[in-house]
C-alpha positions in Angstrom: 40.2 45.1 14.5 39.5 43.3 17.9 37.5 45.2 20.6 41.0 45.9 23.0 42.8 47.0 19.9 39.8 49.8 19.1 39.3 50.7 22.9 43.2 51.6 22.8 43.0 53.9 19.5 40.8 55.8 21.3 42.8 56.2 24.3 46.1 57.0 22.3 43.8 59.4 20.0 43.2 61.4 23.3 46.6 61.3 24.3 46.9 58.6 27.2 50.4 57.2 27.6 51.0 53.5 27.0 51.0 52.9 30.9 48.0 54.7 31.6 46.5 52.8 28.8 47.5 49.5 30.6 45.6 50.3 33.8 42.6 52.0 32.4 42.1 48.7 29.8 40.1 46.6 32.2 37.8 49.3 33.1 36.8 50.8 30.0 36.1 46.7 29.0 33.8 46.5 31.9 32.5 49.7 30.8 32.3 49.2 27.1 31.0 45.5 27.7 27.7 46.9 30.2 27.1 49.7 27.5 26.5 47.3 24.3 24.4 45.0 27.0 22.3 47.3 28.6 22.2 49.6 24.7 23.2 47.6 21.9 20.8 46.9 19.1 17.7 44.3 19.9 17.7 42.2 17.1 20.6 41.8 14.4 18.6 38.6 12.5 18.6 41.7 10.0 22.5 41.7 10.3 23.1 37.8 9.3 25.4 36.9 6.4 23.0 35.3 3.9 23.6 31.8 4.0 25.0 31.4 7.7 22.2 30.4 9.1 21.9 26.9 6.5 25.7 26.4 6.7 25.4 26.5 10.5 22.6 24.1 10.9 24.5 21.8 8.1 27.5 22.0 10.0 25.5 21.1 13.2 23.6 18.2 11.5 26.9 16.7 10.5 28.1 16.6 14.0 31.0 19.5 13.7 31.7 21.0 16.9 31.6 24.8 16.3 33.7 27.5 18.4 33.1 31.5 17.9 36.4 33.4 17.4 35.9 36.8 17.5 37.5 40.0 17.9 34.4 41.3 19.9 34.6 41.0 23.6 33.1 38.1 25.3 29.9 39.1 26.8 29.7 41.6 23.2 29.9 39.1 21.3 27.4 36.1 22.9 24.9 39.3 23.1 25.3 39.8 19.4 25.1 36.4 18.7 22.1 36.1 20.9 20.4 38.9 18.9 20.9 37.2 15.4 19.6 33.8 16.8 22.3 32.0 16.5 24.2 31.3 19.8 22.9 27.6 20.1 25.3 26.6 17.3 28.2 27.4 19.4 29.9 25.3 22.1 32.4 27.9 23.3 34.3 31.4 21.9 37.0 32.8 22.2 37.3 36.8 22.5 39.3 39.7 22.2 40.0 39.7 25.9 41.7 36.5 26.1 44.5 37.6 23.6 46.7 40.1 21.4 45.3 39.2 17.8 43.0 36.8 15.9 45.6 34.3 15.6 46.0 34.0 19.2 42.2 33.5 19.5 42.4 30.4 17.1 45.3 29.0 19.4 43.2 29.5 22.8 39.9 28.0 20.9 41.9 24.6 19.4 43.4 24.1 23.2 39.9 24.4 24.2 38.4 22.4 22.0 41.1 19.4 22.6 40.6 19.7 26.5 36.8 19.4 26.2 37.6 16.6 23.9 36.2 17.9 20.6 39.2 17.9 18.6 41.6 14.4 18.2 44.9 14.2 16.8 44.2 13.8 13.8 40.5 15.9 13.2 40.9 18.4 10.6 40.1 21.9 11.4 38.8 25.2 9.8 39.0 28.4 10.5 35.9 30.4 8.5 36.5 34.4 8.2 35.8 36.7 5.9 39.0 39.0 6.3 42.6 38.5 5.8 43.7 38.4 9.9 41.6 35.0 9.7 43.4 33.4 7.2 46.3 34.2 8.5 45.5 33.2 11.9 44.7 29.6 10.3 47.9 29.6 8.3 49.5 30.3 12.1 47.8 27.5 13.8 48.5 25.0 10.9 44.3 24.8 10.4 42.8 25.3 7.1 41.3 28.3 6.3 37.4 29.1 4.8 37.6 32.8 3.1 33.9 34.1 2.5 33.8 37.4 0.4 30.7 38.7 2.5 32.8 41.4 4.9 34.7 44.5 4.2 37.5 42.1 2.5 36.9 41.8 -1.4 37.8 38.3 -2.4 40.1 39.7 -4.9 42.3 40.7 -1.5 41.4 37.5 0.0 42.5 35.0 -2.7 45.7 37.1 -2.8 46.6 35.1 0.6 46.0 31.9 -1.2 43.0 30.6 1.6 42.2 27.1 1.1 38.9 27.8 0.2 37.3 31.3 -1.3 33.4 31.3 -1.3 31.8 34.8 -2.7 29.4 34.1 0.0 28.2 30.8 2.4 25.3 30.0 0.3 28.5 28.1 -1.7 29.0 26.0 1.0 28.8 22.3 1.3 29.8 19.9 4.1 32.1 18.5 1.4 34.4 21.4 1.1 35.7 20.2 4.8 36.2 16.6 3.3 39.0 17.5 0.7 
């Protein structure tokens, strides 16, 4: 689930109407965004998906531009990314603030991309997630989609949505898998 979605659980599970809802949402962001700065965990290089960190540097090395789409909020999610050393592989994000689901988040990060001049007409893209919303959200914004079995999605569940690549984990990766 993105950030927003989890914030507004809570607020429905205590009873706030919709409306009220809509006009508390930016402050309890604000809020909940200081909170995981100023308390959030120190380090999460404990917390990285065996394999990221060699896939990432490949990726980098072979001169792909790499975006963060995430369902954290903004400032949540460079913090975490900070923490597990990895933020200098990323050129930009996009997060649960800046729309209503993941697939929205793939749309606002390829528009971004092909501003900054990243993407051409004709570069192929991927999307790499490890739960159903992202392969969906790729299937959405006609990109191809890189299922890794390392979250709470079993790749049984994942393959179900056909993604055009399944890897039990990113230690399968190869810079060749974005080639075919």
């Amino acid at each position: 689930m993105m950030d927003r979605t989890i914030l507004e659980l809570m607020l429905r599970s205590i009873g706030l109407p919709p409306e009220e809802i809509r006009i508390a949402m930016p402050r309890m962001v604000a809020a909940a965004q200081a909170h995981y700065v100023g308390h959030g965990p120190r380090t999460l290089r404990h917390r990285v998906c065996p394999g990221a960190r060699a896939t990432l540097t490949a990726l980098r090395a072979g001169g792909v531009p790499l975006g963060l789409v995430t369902g954290n909020l903004s400032r949540i999610g460079w913090r975490k990314l900070a923490h597990a050393g990895l933020t200098s592989f990323f050129r930009f994000g996009a997060f649960a603030e800046q729309a209503e689901d993941r697939a929205g988040l793939v749309r606002r990060a390829l528009d971004l991309a092909r501003r900054q001049g990243w993407l051409s007409a004709r570069t192929r893209v991927w999307h790499v997630g490890d739960h159903e919303n992202d392969i969906l959200a790729a299937r959405a914004n006609g990109v191809g989609s890189i299922a890794v079995a390392t979250g709470v999605s079993p790749a049984r569940d994942l393959a179900e949505l056909r993604p055009d690549r399944l890897l039990r984990n990113l230690h399968e990766f190869r810079l060749e898998l974005l080639q075919s």
